[in-house]
C-alpha positions as CSV (number, residue, x, y, z in Angstrom):
1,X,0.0,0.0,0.0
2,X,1.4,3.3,-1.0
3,X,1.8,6.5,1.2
4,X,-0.9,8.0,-0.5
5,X,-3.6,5.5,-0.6
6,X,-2.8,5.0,3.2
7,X,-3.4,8.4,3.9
8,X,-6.9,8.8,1.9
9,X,-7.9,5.7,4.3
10,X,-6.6,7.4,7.4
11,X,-8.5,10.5,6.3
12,X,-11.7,8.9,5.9
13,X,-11.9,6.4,8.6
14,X,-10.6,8.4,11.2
15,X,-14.0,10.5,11.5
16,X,-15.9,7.1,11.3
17,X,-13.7,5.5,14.3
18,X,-14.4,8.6,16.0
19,X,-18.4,8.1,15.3
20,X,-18.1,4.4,17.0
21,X,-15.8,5.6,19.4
22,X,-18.3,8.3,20.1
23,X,-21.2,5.5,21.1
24,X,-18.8,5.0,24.6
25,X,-19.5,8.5,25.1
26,X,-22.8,8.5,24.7
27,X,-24.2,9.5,28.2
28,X,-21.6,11.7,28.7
29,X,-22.5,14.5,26.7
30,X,-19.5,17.3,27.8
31,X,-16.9,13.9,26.6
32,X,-18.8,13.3,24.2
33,X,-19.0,16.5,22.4
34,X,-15.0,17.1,23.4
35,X,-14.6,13.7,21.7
36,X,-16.1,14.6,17.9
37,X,-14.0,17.8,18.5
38,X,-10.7,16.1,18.7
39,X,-11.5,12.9,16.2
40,X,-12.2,15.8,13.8
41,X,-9.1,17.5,14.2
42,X,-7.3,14.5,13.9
43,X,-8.5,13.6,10.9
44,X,-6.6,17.0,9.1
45,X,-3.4,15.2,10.1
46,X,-3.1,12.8,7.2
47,X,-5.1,15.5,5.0
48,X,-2.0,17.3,5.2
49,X,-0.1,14.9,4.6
50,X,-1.8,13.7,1.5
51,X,-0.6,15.1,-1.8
52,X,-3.5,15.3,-4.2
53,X,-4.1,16.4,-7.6
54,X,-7.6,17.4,-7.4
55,X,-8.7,19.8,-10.4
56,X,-10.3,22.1,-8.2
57,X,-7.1,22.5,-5.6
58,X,-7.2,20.8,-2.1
59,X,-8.6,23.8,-0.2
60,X,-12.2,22.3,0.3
61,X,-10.3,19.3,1.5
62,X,-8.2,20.6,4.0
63,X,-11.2,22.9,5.4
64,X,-13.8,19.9,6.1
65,X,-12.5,18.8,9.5
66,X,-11.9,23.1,10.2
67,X,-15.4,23.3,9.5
68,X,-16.6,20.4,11.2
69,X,-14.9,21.8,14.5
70,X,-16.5,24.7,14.1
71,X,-20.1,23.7,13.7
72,X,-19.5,21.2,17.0
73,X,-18.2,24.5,18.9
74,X,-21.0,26.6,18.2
75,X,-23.8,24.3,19.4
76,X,-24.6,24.3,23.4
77,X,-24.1,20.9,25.5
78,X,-27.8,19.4,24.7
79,X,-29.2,16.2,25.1
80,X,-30.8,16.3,21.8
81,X,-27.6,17.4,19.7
82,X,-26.1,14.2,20.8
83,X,-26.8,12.2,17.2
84,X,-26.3,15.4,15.3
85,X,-22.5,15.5,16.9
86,X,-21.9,11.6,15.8
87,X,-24.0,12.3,12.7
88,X,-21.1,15.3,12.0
89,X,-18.0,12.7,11.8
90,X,-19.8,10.0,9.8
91,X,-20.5,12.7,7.2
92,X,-16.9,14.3,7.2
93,X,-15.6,10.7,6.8
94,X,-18.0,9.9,3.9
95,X,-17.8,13.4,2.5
96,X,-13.4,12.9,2.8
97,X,-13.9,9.3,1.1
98,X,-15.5,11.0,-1.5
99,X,-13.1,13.8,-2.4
100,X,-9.5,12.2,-1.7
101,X,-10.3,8.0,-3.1
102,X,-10.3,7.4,-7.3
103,X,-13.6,6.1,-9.1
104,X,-15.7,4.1,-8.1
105,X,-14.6,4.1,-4.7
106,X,-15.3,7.7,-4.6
107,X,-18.9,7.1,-6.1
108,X,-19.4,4.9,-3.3
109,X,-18.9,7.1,-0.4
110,X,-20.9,10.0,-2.5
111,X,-23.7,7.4,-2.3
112,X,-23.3,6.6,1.4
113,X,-23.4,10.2,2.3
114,X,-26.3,10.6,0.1
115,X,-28.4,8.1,1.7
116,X,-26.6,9.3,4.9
117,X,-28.6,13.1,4.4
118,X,-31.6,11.5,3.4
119,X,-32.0,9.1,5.9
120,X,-31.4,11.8,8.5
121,X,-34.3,13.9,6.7
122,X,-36.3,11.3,6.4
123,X,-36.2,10.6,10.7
124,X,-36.7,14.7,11.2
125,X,-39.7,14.9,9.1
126,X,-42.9,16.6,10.3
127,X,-46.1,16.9,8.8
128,X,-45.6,20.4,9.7
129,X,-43.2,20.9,7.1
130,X,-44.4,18.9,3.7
131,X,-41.8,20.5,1.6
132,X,-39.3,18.7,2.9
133,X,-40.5,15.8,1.1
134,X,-39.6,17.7,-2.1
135,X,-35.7,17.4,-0.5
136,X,-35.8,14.0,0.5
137,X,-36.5,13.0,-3.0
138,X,-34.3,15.5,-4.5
139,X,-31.4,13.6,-2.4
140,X,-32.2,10.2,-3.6
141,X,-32.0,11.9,-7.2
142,X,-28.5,13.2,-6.7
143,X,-28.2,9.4,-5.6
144,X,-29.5,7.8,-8.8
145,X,-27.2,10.3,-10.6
146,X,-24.2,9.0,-8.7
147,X,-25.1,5.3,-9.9
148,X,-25.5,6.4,-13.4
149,X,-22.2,8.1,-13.2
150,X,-20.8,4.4,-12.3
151,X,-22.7,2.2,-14.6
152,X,-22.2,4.3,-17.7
153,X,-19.9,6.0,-20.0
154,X,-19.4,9.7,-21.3
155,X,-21.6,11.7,-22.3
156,X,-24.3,10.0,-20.2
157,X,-21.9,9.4,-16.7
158,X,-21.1,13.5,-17.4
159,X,-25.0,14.3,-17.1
160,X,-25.5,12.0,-14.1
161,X,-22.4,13.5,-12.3
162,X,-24.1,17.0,-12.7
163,X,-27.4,16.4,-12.1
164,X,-26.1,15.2,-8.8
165,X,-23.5,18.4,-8.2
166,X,-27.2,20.3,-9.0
167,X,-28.4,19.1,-5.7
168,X,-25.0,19.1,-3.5
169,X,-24.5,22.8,-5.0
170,X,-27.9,24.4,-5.2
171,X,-28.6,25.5,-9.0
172,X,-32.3,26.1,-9.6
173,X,-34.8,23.6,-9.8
174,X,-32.8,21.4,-7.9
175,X,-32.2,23.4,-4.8
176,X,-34.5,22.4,-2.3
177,X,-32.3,19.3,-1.0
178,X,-30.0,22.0,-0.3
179,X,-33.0,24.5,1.5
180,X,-33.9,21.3,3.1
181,X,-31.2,20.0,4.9
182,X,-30.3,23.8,6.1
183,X,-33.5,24.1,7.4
184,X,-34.7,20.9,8.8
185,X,-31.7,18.8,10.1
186,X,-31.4,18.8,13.7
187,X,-28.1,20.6,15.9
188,X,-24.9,21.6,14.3
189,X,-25.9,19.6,11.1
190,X,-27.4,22.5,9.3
191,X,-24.3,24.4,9.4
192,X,-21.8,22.0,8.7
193,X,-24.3,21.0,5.4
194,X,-23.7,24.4,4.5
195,X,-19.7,23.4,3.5
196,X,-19.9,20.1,3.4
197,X,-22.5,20.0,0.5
198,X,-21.1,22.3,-1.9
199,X,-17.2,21.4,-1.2
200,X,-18.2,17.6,-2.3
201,X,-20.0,18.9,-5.1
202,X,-17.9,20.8,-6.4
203,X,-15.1,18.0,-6.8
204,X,-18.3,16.2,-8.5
205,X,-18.8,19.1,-10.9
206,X,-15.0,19.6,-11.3
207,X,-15.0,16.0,-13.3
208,X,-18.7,16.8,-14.8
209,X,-17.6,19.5,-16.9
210,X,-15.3,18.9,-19.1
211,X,-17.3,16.6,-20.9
212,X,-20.5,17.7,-20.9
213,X,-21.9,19.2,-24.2
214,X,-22.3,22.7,-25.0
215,X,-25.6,22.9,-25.2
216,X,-26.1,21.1,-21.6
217,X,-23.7,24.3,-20.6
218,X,-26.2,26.5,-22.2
219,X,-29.1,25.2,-20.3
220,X,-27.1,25.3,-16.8
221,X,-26.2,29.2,-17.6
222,X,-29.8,29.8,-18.0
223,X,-30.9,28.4,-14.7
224,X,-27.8,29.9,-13.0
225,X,-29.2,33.2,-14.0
226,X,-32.9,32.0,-13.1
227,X,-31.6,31.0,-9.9
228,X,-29.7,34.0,-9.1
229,X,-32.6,36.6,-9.3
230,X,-34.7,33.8,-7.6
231,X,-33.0,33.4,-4.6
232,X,-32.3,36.8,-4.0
233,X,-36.1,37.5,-4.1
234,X,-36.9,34.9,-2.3
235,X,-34.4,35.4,0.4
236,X,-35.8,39.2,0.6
237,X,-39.1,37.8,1.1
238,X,-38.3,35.5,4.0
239,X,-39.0,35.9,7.6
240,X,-37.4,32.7,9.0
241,X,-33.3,33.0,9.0
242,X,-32.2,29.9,8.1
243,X,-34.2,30.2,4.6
244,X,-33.4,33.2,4.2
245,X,-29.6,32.0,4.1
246,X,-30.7,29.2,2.3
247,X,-31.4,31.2,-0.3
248,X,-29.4,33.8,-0.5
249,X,-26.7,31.0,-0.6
250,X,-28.5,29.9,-3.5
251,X,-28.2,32.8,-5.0
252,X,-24.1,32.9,-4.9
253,X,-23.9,29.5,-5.8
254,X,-25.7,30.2,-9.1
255,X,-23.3,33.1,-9.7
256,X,-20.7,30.0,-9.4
257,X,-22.5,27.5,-12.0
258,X,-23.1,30.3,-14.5
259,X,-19.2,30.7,-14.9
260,X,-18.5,27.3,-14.7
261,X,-21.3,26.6,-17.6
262,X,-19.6,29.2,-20.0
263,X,-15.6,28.1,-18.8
264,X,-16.4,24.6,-18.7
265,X,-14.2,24.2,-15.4
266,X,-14.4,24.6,-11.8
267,X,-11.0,25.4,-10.7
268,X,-9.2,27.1,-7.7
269,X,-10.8,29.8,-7.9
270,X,-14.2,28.3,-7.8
271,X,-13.1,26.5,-4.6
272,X,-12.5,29.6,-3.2
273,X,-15.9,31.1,-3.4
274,X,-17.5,27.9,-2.5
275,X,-15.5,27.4,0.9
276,X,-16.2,31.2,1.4
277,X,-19.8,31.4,0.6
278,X,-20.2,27.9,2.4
279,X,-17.8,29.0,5.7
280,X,-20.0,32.1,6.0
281,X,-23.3,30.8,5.6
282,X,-21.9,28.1,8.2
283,X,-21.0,31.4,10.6
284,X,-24.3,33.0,10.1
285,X,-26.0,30.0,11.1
286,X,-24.1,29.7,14.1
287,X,-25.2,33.0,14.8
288,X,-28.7,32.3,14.3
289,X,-28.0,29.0,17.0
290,X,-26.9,31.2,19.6
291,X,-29.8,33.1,19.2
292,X,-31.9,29.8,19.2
293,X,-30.1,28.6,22.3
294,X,-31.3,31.9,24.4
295,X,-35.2,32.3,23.0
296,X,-36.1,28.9,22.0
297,X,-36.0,26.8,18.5
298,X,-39.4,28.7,17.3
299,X,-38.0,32.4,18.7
300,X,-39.8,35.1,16.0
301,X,-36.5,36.5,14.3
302,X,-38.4,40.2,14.8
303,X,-39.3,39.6,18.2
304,X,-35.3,40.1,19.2
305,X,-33.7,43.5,18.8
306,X,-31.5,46.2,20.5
307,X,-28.4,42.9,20.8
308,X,-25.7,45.1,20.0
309,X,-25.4,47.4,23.6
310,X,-26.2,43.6,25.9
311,X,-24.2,41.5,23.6
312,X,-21.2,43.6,22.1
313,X,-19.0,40.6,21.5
314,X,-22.2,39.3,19.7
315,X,-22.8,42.0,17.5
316,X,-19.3,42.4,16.3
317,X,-19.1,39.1,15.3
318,X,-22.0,38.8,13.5
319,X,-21.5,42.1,11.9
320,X,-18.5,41.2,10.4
321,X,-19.8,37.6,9.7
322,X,-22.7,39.4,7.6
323,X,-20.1,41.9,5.8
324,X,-18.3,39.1,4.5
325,X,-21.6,37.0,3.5
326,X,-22.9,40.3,1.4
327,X,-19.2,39.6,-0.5
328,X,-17.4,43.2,0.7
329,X,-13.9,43.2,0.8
330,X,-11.4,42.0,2.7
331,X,-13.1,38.8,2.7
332,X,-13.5,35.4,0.6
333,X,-16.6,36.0,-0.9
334,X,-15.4,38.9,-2.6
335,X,-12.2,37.9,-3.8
336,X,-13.6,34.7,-5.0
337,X,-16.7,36.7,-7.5
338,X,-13.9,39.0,-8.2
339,X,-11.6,36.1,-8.9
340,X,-14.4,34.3,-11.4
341,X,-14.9,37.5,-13.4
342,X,-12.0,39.4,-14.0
343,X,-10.2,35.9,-14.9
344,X,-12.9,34.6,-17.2
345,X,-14.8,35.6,-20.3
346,X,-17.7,36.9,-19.9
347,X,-20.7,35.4,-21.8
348,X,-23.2,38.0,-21.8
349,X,-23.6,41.4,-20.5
350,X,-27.1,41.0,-19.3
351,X,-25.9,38.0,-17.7
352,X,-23.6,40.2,-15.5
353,X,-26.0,43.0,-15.1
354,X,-28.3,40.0,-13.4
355,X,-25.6,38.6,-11.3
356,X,-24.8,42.4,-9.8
357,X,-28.2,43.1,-9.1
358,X,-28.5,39.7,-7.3
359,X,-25.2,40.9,-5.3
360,X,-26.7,43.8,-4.6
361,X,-29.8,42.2,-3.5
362,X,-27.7,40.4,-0.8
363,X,-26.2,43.6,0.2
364,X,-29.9,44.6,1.4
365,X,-31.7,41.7,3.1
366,X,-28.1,40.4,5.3
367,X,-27.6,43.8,6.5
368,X,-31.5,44.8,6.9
369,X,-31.4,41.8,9.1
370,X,-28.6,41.9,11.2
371,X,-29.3,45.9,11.9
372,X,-33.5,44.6,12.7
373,X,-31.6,41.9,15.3
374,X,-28.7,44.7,16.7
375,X,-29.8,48.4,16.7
376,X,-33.9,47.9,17.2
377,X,-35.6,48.4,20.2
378,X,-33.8,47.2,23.4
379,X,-36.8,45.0,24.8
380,X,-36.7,45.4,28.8
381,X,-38.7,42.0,29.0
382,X,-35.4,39.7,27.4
383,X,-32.3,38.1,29.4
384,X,-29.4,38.9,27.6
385,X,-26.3,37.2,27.2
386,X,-23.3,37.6,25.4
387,X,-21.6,34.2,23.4
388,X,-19.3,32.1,25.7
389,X,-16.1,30.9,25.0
390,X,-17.1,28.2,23.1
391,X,-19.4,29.9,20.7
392,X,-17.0,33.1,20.6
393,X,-14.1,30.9,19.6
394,X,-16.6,29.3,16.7
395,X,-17.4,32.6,15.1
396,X,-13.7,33.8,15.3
397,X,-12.0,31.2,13.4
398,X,-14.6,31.4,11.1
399,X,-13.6,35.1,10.4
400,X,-10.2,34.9,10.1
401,X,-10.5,31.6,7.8
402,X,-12.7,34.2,5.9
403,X,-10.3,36.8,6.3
404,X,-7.2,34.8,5.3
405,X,-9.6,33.3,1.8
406,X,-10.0,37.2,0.8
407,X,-6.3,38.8,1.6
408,X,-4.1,35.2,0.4
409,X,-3.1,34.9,-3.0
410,X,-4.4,32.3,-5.3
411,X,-1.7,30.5,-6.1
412,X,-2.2,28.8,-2.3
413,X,-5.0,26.9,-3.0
414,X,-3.8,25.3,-6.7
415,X,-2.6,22.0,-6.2
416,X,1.3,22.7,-6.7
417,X,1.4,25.2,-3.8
418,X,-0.7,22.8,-1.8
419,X,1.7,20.0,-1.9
420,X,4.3,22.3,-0.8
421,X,2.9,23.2,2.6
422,X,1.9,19.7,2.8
423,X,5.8,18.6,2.6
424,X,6.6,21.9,5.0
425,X,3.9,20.5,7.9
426,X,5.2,16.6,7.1
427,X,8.6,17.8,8.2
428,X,6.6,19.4,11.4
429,X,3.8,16.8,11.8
430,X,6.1,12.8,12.3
């Protein structure tokens, strides 16, 4: 067995250990939280050790088990978070296994994480909720896609392989999976989706691409303009948060597919917006948590104002959290749009004039929400509290991770570069 295939197995069972291993833990729930913190962030050990050649760099890669950590700090020490914390390392280990392991191994872990999501879906329904229905099936589609990427060849595989990155990365009609499992999965799940999806589709799109006809391309650039104006309406009309994110998320991912239907690739730069739009919808959900932790699951969004003079540490963090999610500089969102279309070209002018009016959009309905939740009315009747140590540390990493996506050059996330720190921290890590 070579190095490398030793360290894709190390990468994905590790999590998976960590899952059984958690079952010891289960009554426990301070050790047992603790534990899925430290399984995860053993797990980026043989990541960095790995040298990969993936076509869209290794930074979605290397950012899983970062991600994973921070979705498991920013949830409170619950009784009922307890599956979603095992739940969190069986889906880094099958989301890993399907990123760093060749075809069909890969296929097979994408299909294990698929019936992973809907499985949990399935045991959250509520007959309050009926649309989730229309995500549960949408996730065993993005399954069926996965087994005709398997059992067929070119052009046909190529079409299977994207209707399934359709669902992992939102594109318009397929985007309710993606609305569903950020709205209806239980604990930290929702915002650990919120990377996990997209980064795992991306690397299914990456391979999709290049093969797929032009006028398949076509049709996706269509519904990636669709989809842009439709999630930024739809996300101004919301009153819930997490749909809101949902789709204004969709409404940045669609800016992603419509270049990647007109370049015919999904490269480096294209992981660079997904892990930023992913990492800050991940932060403004853990935002939303805290907020859900104080008030109760069902708290009215416009019942809670006047945070920012109770809860300073609060309200900078989510400020800045929301700066970057509206794609402002210094962070990654921003330098990832910027970085699709200044180094691209560009299809059609109207196309653009959509996409800017869509970023624009976002620019309204984050910051209309996060100034309703920090500068309204301070309520006499509420308990405030400001985020503990747990959640603060959460939101921070997220930031700078954010921070560091926008300011670094792009040459650090291309494969060559990341095979050089991965030699640098081998000399560091034994």
């Amino acid at each position: 067995m070579t190095s490398a295939v030793l360290f894709s197995w190390l990468a994905t069972c590790i999590p998976l250990i960590g899952a059984l291993a958690g079952r010891m833990l289960w009554e426990d729930l301070s050790q047992l939280k603790q534990s899925c913190v430290i399984w995860s962030l053993i797990s980026v050990v043989p990541i960095l050790k790995l040298q990969t050649n993936l076509p869209e760099g290794a930074l979605l890669l290397a950012l899983l088990p970062i991600v994973a950590v921070i979705s498991l700090l920013g949830q409170p020490v619950q009784k009922d978070h307890r599956l979603s914390w095992v739940m969190t390392l069986v889906c880094l280990g099958l989301g890993i296994g399907s990123i760093v392991h060749p075809a069909p191994l890969s296929h097979l872990f994408l299909l294990a994480l698929l019936m992973t999501m809907t499985g949990l879906l399935v045991h959250h329904h509520t007959i309050l909720w009926p649309i989730s229905w229309w995500g549960i099936s949408l996730f065993c589609l993005a399954a069926l896609g996965a087994l005709v990427t398997v059992m067929t060849n070119p052009p046909l595989s190529s079409f299977g392989a994207l209707m399934t990155a359709a669902v992992l990365i939102p594109l318009l009609p397929f985007h309710t999976g993606y609305v569903t499992a950020l709205t209806r999965l239980p604990g930290n799940l929702p915002s650990f989706s919120a990377f996990l999806l997209p980064a795992v589709g991306l690397h299914v799109m990456a391979s999709a691409l290049q093969t797929v006809p032009t006028t398949a391309s076509g049709i996706v650039g269509l519904l990636a303009l669709i989809g842009a104006l439709y999630g930024a309406v739809k996300a101004l009309a919301q009153t819930r948060v997490r749909l809101m994110l949902s789709y204004a998320s969709l409404s940045f991912f669609s800016m992603l597919w419509w270049h990647s239907a007109a370049s015919n690739l999904a490269t480096a730069r294209a992981a660079v917006l997904v892990a930023s739009v992913g990492l800050a919808t991940c932060g403004l959900l853990i935002a939303w948590q805290i907020i859900r932790t104080r008030y109760g699951d069902d708290v009215d969004p416009s019942s809670i104002s006047g945070l920012a003079s109770s809860m300073p540490r609060y309200a900078v963090l989510v400020t800045l959290l929301a700066l970057a999610a509206m794609g402002l500089p210094p962070f990654g969102v921003f330098a990832g749009l910027m970085g699709l279309l200044l180094h691209s070209p560009i299809p059609s002018l109207i196309g653009l004039m959509i996409l800017l009016s869509s970023w624009l959009a976002a620019s309204w309905y984050l910051m209309s929400a996060v100034q309703r939740l920090l500068f309204g009315v301070r309520r006499s009747d509420l308990r405030y509290h400001d985020v503990v140590q747990q959640e603060w540390v959460a939101l921070t990493i997220t930031i700078i991770i954010l921070t560091v996506l926008g300011l670094a050059p792009i040459e650090w996330w291309t494969s060559t570069a990341t095979q050089s720190m991965t030699q640098t921290f081998s000399r560091v890590i034994p």
